[in-house]
C-alpha positions as CSV (number, residue, x, y, z in Angstrom):
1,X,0.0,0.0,0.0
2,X,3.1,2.2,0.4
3,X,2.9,2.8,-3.2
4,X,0.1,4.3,-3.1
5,X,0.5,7.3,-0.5
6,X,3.8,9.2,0.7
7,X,3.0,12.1,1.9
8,X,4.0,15.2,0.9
9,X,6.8,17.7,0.3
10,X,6.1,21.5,1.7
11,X,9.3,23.3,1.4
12,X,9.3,26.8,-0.2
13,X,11.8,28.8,-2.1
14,X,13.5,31.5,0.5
15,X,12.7,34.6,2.5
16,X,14.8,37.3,3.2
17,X,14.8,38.2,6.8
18,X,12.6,40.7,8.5
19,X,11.6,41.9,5.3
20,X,8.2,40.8,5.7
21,X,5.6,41.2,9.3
22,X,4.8,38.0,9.1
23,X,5.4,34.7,8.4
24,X,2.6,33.4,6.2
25,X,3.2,36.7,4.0
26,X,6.8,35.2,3.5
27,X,5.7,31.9,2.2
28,X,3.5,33.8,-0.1
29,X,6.4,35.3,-1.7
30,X,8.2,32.1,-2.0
31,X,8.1,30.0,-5.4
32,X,7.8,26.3,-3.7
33,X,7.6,24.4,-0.7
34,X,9.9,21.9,1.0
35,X,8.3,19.5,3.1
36,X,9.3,16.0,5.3
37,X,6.2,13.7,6.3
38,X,7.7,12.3,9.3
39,X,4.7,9.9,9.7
40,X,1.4,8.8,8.4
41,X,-1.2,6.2,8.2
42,X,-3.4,5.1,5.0
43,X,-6.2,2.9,5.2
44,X,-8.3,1.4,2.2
45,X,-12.2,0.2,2.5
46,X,-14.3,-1.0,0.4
47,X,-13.8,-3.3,-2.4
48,X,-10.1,-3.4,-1.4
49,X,-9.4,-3.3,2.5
50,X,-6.0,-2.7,4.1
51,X,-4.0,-0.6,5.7
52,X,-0.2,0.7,6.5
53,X,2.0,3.5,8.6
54,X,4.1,5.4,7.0
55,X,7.5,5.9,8.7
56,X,10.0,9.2,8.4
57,X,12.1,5.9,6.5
58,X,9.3,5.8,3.9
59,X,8.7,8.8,3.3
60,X,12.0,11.4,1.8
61,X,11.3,14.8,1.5
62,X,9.7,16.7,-1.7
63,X,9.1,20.1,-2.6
64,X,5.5,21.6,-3.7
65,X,5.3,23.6,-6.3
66,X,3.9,27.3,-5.6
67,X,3.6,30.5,-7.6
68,X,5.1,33.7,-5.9
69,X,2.6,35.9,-4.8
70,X,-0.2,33.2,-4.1
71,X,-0.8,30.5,-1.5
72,X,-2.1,28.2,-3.9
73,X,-0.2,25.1,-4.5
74,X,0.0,22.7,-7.1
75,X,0.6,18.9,-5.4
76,X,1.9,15.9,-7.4
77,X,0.5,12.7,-5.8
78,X,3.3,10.7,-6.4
79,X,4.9,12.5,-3.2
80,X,1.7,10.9,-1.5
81,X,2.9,7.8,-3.1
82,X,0.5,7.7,-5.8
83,X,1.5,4.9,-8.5
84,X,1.0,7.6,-11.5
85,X,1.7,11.4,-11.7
86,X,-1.2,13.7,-11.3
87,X,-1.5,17.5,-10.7
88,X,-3.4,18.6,-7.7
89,X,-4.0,22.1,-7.0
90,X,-4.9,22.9,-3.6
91,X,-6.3,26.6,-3.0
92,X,-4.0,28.5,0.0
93,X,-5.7,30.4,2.5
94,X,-4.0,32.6,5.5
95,X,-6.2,31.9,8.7
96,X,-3.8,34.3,10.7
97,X,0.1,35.7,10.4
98,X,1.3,32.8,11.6
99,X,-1.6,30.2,10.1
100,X,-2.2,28.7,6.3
101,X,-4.8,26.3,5.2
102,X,-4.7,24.6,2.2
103,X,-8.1,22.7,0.6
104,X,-8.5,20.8,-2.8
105,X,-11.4,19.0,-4.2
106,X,-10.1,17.4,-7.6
107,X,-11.9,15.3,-10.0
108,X,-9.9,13.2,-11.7
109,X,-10.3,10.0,-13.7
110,X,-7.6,7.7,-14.5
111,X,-6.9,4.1,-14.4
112,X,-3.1,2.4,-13.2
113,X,-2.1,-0.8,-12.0
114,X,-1.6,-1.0,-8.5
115,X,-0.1,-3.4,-6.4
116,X,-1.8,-4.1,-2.8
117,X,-0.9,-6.8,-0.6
118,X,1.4,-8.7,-3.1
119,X,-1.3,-8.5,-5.8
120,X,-1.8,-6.4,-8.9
121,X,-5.3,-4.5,-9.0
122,X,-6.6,-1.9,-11.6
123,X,-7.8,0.9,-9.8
124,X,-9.8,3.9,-11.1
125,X,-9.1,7.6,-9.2
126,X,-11.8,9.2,-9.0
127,X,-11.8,12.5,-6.7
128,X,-9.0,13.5,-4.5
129,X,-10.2,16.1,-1.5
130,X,-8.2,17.1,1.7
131,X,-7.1,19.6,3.7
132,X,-3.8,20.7,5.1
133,X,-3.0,23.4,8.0
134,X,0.5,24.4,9.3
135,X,1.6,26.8,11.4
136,X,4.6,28.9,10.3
137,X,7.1,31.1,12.1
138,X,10.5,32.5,11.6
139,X,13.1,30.3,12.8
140,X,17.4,29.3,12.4
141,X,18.0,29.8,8.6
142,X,17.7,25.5,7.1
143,X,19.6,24.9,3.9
144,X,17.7,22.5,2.1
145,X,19.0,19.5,0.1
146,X,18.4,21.6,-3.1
147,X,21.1,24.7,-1.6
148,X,18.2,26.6,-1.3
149,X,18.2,28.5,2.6
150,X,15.1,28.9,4.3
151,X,14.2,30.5,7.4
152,X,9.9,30.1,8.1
153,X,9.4,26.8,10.1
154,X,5.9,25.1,9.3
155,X,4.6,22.2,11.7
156,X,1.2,20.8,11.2
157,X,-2.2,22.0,13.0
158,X,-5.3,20.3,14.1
159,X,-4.8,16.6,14.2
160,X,-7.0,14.6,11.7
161,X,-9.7,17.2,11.5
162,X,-7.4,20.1,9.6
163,X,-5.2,17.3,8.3
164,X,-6.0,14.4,5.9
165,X,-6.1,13.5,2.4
166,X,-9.6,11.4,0.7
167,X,-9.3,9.7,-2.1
168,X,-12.3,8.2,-4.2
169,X,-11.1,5.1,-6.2
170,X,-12.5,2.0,-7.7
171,X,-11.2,-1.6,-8.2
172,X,-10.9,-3.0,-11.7
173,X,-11.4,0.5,-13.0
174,X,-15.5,-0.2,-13.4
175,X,-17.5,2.5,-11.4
176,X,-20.2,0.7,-8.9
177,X,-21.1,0.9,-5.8
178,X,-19.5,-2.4,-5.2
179,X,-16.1,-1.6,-7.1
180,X,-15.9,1.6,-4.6
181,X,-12.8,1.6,-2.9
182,X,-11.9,4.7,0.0
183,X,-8.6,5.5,0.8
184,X,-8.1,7.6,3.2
185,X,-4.5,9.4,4.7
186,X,-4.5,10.0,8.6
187,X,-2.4,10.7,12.0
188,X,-0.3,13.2,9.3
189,X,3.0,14.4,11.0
190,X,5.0,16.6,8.8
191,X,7.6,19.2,9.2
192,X,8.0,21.9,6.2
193,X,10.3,24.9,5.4
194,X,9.6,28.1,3.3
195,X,11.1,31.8,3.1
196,X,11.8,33.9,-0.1
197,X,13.8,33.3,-3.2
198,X,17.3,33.5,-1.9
199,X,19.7,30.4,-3.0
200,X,22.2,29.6,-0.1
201,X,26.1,28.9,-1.6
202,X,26.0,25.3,-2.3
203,X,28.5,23.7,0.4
204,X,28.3,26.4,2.6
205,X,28.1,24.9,6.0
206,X,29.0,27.2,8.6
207,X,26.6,29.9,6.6
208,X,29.7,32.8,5.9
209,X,28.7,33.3,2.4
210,X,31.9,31.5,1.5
211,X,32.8,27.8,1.0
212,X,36.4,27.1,2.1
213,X,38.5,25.3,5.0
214,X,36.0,26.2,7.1
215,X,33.4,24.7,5.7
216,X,35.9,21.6,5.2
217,X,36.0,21.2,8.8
218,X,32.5,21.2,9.7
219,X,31.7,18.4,7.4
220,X,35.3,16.2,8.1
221,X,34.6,16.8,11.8
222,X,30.9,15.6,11.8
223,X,31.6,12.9,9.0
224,X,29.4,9.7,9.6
225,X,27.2,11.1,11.7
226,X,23.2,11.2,11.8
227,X,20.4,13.4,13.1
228,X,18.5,16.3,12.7
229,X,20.4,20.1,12.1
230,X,23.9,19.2,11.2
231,X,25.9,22.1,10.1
232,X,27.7,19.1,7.7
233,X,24.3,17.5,6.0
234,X,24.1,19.6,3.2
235,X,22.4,17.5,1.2
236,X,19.4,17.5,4.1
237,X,19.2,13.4,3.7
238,X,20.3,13.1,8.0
239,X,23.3,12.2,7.6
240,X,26.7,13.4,6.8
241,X,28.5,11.5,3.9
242,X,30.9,12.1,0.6
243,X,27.8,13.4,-0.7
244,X,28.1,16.3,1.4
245,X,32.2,16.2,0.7
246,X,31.3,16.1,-2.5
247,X,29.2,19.4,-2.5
248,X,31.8,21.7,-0.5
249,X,34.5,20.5,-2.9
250,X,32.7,21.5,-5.8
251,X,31.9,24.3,-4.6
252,X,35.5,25.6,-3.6
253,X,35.7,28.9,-3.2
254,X,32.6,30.2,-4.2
255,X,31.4,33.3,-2.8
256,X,27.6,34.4,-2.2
Protein backbone atom coordinates (compact mmCIF):
# COMPACT_ATOMS: atom_id res chain seq x y z
CA UNK A 1 0.00 0.00 0.00
CA UNK A 2 3.10 2.19 0.45
CA UNK A 3 2.92 2.78 -3.24
CA UNK A 4 0.09 4.31 -3.07
CA UNK A 5 0.53 7.34 -0.53
CA UNK A 6 3.80 9.21 0.70
CA UNK A 7 3.05 12.15 1.95
CA UNK A 8 3.98 15.18 0.87
CA UNK A 9 6.83 17.73 0.34
CA UNK A 10 6.14 21.46 1.70
CA UNK A 11 9.25 23.32 1.37
CA UNK A 12 9.33 26.79 -0.18
CA UNK A 13 11.85 28.76 -2.05
CA UNK A 14 13.54 31.51 0.51
CA UNK A 15 12.69 34.60 2.53
CA UNK A 16 14.82 37.30 3.19
CA UNK A 17 14.75 38.21 6.78
CA UNK A 18 12.56 40.73 8.54
CA UNK A 19 11.57 41.90 5.30
CA UNK A 20 8.15 40.76 5.74
CA UNK A 21 5.59 41.25 9.32
CA UNK A 22 4.85 38.00 9.11
CA UNK A 23 5.42 34.74 8.41
CA UNK A 24 2.57 33.39 6.15
CA UNK A 25 3.19 36.66 4.03
CA UNK A 26 6.80 35.23 3.47
CA UNK A 27 5.73 31.89 2.18
CA UNK A 28 3.52 33.78 -0.11
CA UNK A 29 6.42 35.34 -1.73
CA UNK A 30 8.17 32.12 -1.97
CA UNK A 31 8.14 29.97 -5.36
CA UNK A 32 7.75 26.33 -3.67
CA UNK A 33 7.62 24.40 -0.69
CA UNK A 34 9.87 21.89 1.05
CA UNK A 35 8.32 19.50 3.10
CA UNK A 36 9.32 16.01 5.28
CA UNK A 37 6.25 13.73 6.32
CA UNK A 38 7.68 12.34 9.32
CA UNK A 39 4.70 9.86 9.66
CA UNK A 40 1.45 8.80 8.43
CA UNK A 41 -1.20 6.21 8.23
CA UNK A 42 -3.38 5.05 5.00
CA UNK A 43 -6.16 2.90 5.17
CA UNK A 44 -8.30 1.37 2.17
CA UNK A 45 -12.17 0.19 2.48
CA UNK A 46 -14.25 -1.00 0.36
CA UNK A 47 -13.82 -3.30 -2.38
CA UNK A 48 -10.06 -3.38 -1.36
CA UNK A 49 -9.41 -3.27 2.49
CA UNK A 50 -6.05 -2.66 4.13
CA UNK A 51 -4.00 -0.60 5.68
CA UNK A 52 -0.20 0.67 6.51
CA UNK A 53 1.97 3.46 8.64
CA UNK A 54 4.10 5.36 7.01
CA UNK A 55 7.53 5.92 8.68
CA UNK A 56 10.00 9.16 8.45
CA UNK A 57 12.10 5.95 6.50
CA UNK A 58 9.29 5.76 3.86
CA UNK A 59 8.71 8.84 3.28
CA UNK A 60 12.00 11.42 1.76
CA UNK A 61 11.34 14.82 1.49
CA UNK A 62 9.69 16.75 -1.72
CA UNK A 63 9.06 20.06 -2.59
CA UNK A 64 5.51 21.61 -3.65
CA UNK A 65 5.31 23.59 -6.34
CA UNK A 66 3.93 27.28 -5.57
CA UNK A 67 3.58 30.52 -7.64
CA UNK A 68 5.05 33.74 -5.87
CA UNK A 69 2.63 35.95 -4.79
CA UNK A 70 -0.25 33.15 -4.10
CA UNK A 71 -0.81 30.52 -1.54
CA UNK A 72 -2.10 28.22 -3.90
CA UNK A 73 -0.17 25.11 -4.52
CA UNK A 74 -0.02 22.65 -7.09
CA UNK A 75 0.61 18.87 -5.42
CA UNK A 76 1.90 15.88 -7.41
CA UNK A 77 0.46 12.75 -5.82
CA UNK A 78 3.26 10.74 -6.39
CA UNK A 79 4.88 12.54 -3.16
CA UNK A 80 1.68 10.91 -1.45
CA UNK A 81 2.88 7.78 -3.10
CA UNK A 82 0.48 7.74 -5.81
CA UNK A 83 1.50 4.92 -8.45
CA UNK A 84 1.05 7.59 -11.53
CA UNK A 85 1.70 11.42 -11.70
CA UNK A 86 -1.25 13.65 -11.33
CA UNK A 87 -1.49 17.48 -10.73
CA UNK A 88 -3.38 18.62 -7.70
CA UNK A 89 -4.03 22.07 -7.00
CA UNK A 90 -4.89 22.94 -3.56
CA UNK A 91 -6.25 26.58 -2.97
CA UNK A 92 -4.02 28.45 -0.03
CA UNK A 93 -5.74 30.41 2.54
CA UNK A 94 -4.03 32.61 5.48
CA UNK A 95 -6.22 31.87 8.69
CA UNK A 96 -3.82 34.26 10.73
CA UNK A 97 0.08 35.75 10.40
CA UNK A 98 1.32 32.76 11.61
CA UNK A 99 -1.62 30.17 10.05
CA UNK A 100 -2.19 28.72 6.32
CA UNK A 101 -4.83 26.29 5.16
CA UNK A 102 -4.74 24.63 2.16
CA UNK A 103 -8.12 22.69 0.61
CA UNK A 104 -8.48 20.83 -2.75
CA UNK A 105 -11.36 19.01 -4.21
CA UNK A 106 -10.13 17.43 -7.56
CA UNK A 107 -11.91 15.30 -9.96
CA UNK A 108 -9.93 13.22 -11.72
CA UNK A 109 -10.35 10.03 -13.75
CA UNK A 110 -7.62 7.73 -14.49
CA UNK A 111 -6.95 4.09 -14.37
CA UNK A 112 -3.07 2.42 -13.24
CA UNK A 113 -2.11 -0.82 -11.96
CA UNK A 114 -1.65 -0.97 -8.53
CA UNK A 115 -0.14 -3.44 -6.39
CA UNK A 116 -1.81 -4.10 -2.75
CA UNK A 117 -0.95 -6.75 -0.57
CA UNK A 118 1.36 -8.71 -3.06
CA UNK A 119 -1.30 -8.50 -5.81
CA UNK A 120 -1.83 -6.39 -8.90
CA UNK A 121 -5.27 -4.53 -9.02
CA UNK A 122 -6.56 -1.94 -11.65
CA UNK A 123 -7.83 0.86 -9.77
CA UNK A 124 -9.77 3.87 -11.11
CA UNK A 125 -9.08 7.57 -9.17
CA UNK A 126 -11.85 9.23 -9.01
CA UNK A 127 -11.82 12.55 -6.71
CA UNK A 128 -8.96 13.54 -4.52
CA UNK A 129 -10.16 16.07 -1.49
CA UNK A 130 -8.20 17.13 1.71
CA UNK A 131 -7.09 19.60 3.73
CA UNK A 132 -3.76 20.66 5.12
CA UNK A 133 -3.03 23.37 8.00
CA UNK A 134 0.46 24.43 9.30
CA UNK A 135 1.57 26.78 11.44
CA UNK A 136 4.60 28.93 10.32
CA UNK A 137 7.10 31.07 12.08
CA UNK A 138 10.54 32.53 11.56
CA UNK A 139 13.08 30.25 12.81
CA UNK A 140 17.35 29.34 12.36
CA UNK A 141 17.98 29.77 8.57
CA UNK A 142 17.71 25.49 7.12
CA UNK A 143 19.62 24.90 3.91
CA UNK A 144 17.68 22.52 2.05
CA UNK A 145 19.03 19.45 0.11
CA UNK A 146 18.38 21.62 -3.14
CA UNK A 147 21.12 24.71 -1.61
CA UNK A 148 18.16 26.63 -1.26
CA UNK A 149 18.20 28.47 2.56
CA UNK A 150 15.07 28.94 4.33
CA UNK A 151 14.15 30.52 7.41
CA UNK A 152 9.92 30.06 8.12
CA UNK A 153 9.40 26.79 10.10
CA UNK A 154 5.88 25.08 9.27
CA UNK A 155 4.64 22.19 11.72
CA UNK A 156 1.16 20.80 11.18
CA UNK A 157 -2.19 22.03 13.00
CA UNK A 158 -5.29 20.31 14.10
CA UNK A 159 -4.79 16.65 14.25
CA UNK A 160 -7.02 14.56 11.66
CA UNK A 161 -9.69 17.17 11.55
CA UNK A 162 -7.44 20.08 9.62
CA UNK A 163 -5.22 17.33 8.31
CA UNK A 164 -6.00 14.43 5.95
CA UNK A 165 -6.11 13.48 2.37
CA UNK A 166 -9.62 11.36 0.69
CA UNK A 167 -9.30 9.71 -2.12
CA UNK A 168 -12.28 8.18 -4.20
CA UNK A 169 -11.08 5.09 -6.23
CA UNK A 170 -12.51 1.99 -7.73
CA UNK A 171 -11.17 -1.62 -8.18
CA UNK A 172 -10.92 -2.95 -11.72
CA UNK A 173 -11.40 0.51 -13.02
CA UNK A 174 -15.50 -0.20 -13.38
CA UNK A 175 -17.53 2.48 -11.41
CA UNK A 176 -20.25 0.72 -8.86
CA UNK A 177 -21.12 0.94 -5.79
CA UNK A 178 -19.51 -2.35 -5.20
CA UNK A 179 -16.06 -1.65 -7.05
CA UNK A 180 -15.91 1.61 -4.55
CA UNK A 181 -12.78 1.57 -2.94
CA UNK A 182 -11.85 4.72 0.03
CA UNK A 183 -8.57 5.50 0.82
CA UNK A 184 -8.14 7.57 3.19
CA UNK A 185 -4.49 9.40 4.71
CA UNK A 186 -4.53 10.03 8.64
CA UNK A 187 -2.40 10.66 12.00
CA UNK A 188 -0.28 13.16 9.30
CA UNK A 189 2.99 14.36 11.02
CA UNK A 190 4.97 16.58 8.81
CA UNK A 191 7.59 19.19 9.19
CA UNK A 192 8.00 21.91 6.23
CA UNK A 193 10.29 24.87 5.36
CA UNK A 194 9.64 28.13 3.34
CA UNK A 195 11.11 31.83 3.11
CA UNK A 196 11.78 33.89 -0.07
CA UNK A 197 13.79 33.34 -3.21
CA UNK A 198 17.34 33.46 -1.90
CA UNK A 199 19.72 30.44 -2.97
CA UNK A 200 22.19 29.64 -0.08
CA UNK A 201 26.13 28.87 -1.62
CA UNK A 202 25.97 25.30 -2.25
CA UNK A 203 28.54 23.66 0.41
CA UNK A 204 28.32 26.36 2.56
CA UNK A 205 28.14 24.89 6.05
CA UNK A 206 28.97 27.22 8.62
CA UNK A 207 26.59 29.86 6.57
CA UNK A 208 29.70 32.76 5.92
CA UNK A 209 28.72 33.32 2.36
CA UNK A 210 31.95 31.45 1.54
CA UNK A 211 32.80 27.81 0.95
CA UNK A 212 36.41 27.06 2.09
CA UNK A 213 38.47 25.31 4.97
CA UNK A 214 36.03 26.23 7.08
CA UNK A 215 33.43 24.68 5.73
CA UNK A 216 35.94 21.63 5.25
CA UNK A 217 36.01 21.21 8.76
CA UNK A 218 32.49 21.24 9.68
CA UNK A 219 31.68 18.37 7.36
CA UNK A 220 35.31 16.19 8.12
CA UNK A 221 34.63 16.77 11.76
CA UNK A 222 30.92 15.62 11.84
CA UNK A 223 31.59 12.92 9.02
CA UNK A 224 29.36 9.68 9.63
CA UNK A 225 27.20 11.09 11.72
CA UNK A 226 23.21 11.17 11.79
CA UNK A 227 20.45 13.44 13.11
CA UNK A 228 18.47 16.28 12.70
CA UNK A 229 20.39 20.12 12.08
CA UNK A 230 23.87 19.20 11.19
CA UNK A 231 25.93 22.08 10.07
CA UNK A 232 27.74 19.11 7.71
CA UNK A 233 24.33 17.52 5.99
CA UNK A 234 24.07 19.59 3.24
CA UNK A 235 22.45 17.54 1.17
CA UNK A 236 19.37 17.48 4.07
CA UNK A 237 19.24 13.43 3.71
CA UNK A 238 20.34 13.12 7.97
CA UNK A 239 23.31 12.23 7.62
CA UNK A 240 26.71 13.41 6.77
CA UNK A 241 28.55 11.47 3.88
CA UNK A 242 30.90 12.08 0.63
CA UNK A 243 27.85 13.40 -0.69
CA UNK A 244 28.06 16.35 1.38
CA UNK A 245 32.21 16.24 0.71
CA UNK A 246 31.35 16.09 -2.45
CA UNK A 247 29.21 19.37 -2.50
CA UNK A 248 31.80 21.74 -0.51
CA UNK A 249 34.53 20.49 -2.94
CA UNK A 250 32.71 21.46 -5.84
CA UNK A 251 31.93 24.31 -4.62
CA UNK A 252 35.47 25.57 -3.59
CA UNK A 253 35.67 28.91 -3.20
CA UNK A 254 32.61 30.15 -4.20
CA UNK A 255 31.37 33.30 -2.76
CA UNK A 256 27.62 34.41 -2.17
Amino acid sequence: MRSMFIAPCVVLALLAPVSFADPVEALRDAEDIHVDLKQAFVTATGAVSTSQAISDEDAPPACVEKAAGSLDIVLDLTALGAPVPVQVSFVGEKVSPTRVRWTTDTMIDICVPVEIDGSTIDIRFRRVQGMLTFDAAFDDAFTDACGVSRDVRLDDFGGDSQNFIDVEAYAFCIVSGFTRVDIKLRDIDALGYAGAATTACPGDANGDGIVDFADLSVVLTQFGQMGPDLEGDLDGNGMVDFADLSLVLTNWGLTC
